[in-house]
N, C-alpha and C positions, 0 to 999 in steps of 0.2 A: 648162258644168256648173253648176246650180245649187246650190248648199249651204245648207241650212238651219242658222243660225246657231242654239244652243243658247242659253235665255235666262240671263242672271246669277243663280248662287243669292244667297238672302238671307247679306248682309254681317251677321256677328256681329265683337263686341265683347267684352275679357274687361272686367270689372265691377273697381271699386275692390277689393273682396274678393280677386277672383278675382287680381288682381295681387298685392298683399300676401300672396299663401298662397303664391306661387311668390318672392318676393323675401324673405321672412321667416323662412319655417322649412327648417331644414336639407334638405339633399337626400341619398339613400338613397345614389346614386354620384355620380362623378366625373363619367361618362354622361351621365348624368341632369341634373345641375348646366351643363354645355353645354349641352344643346338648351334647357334654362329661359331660359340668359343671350341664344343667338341669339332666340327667342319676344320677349324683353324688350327685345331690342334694335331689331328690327321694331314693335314695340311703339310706341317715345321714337322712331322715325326715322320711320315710317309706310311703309318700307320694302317692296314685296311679296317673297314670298321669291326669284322668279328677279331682282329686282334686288339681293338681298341676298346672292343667291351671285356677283354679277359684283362687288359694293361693294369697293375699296380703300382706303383710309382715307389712303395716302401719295397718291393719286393724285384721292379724291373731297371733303376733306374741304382746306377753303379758311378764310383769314383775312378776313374783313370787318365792320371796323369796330369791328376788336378782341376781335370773335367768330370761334367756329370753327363753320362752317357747311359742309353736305354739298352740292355742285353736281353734278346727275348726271344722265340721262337714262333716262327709265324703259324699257325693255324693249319692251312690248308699249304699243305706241302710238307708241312713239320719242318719248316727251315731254319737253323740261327742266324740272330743279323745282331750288329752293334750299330748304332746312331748316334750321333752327338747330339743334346739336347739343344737347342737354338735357343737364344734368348727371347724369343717370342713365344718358345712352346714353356718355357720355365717362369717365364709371365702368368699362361695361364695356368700352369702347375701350381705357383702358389697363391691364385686367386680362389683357388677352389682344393686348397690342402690338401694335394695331391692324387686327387679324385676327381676326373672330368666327368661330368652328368653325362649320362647314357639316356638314350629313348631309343625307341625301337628304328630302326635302318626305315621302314618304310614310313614311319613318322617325321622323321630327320629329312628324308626325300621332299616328302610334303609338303614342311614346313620352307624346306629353301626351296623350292621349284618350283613353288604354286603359280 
């Protein structure tokens, strides 16, 4: 059976702005304020979201060289990558004890794109 591979849509980017509007001003809910912080934390990781709903933090996130860095393997592709945690993404790591709330990708969609 041959399958025709669907091509990649174009990769966007949120904008310095566009980050700053979601890390600066208040959020309406508590909702609300999760799917910003999982967005941002995919953000600082470069995490995709099905690698971001397997991520554990006791189990992905390693000491080297006196850094705390993510060691993981991507999902689709079955890739290893190593990442330095940014001090924005370890903000929200330990805002949320090292478990970023997950909702489903096309809830997440919804909720930022409406």
């Amino acid at each position: 059976m041959n399958e025709e591979r669907e091509e990649p849509g174009q990769i966007l980017f949120y904008t310095e702005h566009e980050l700053a509007l979601m890390t600066d001003n208040p959020l309406l809910t508590h909702h609300l304020e999760r799917v910003v912080d999982a967005t941002l934390f995919q953000c600082y990781t470069g995490l995709a979201y099905c690698d971001l709903k397997r991520f554990d933090a006791r189990k992905h996130i390693v000491q080297l060289q006196g850094r705390d860095i993510i060691q993981f393997t991507r999902q689709k592709g079955d890739a290893p990558f190593t990442i330095p945690v940014l001090p924005q993404a370890q903000r929200l790591l330990s805002k949320y004890t090292g478990q970023i709330p997950i909702i489903s990708n096309q809830k997440m969609n919804e909720y930022l794109f409406f």
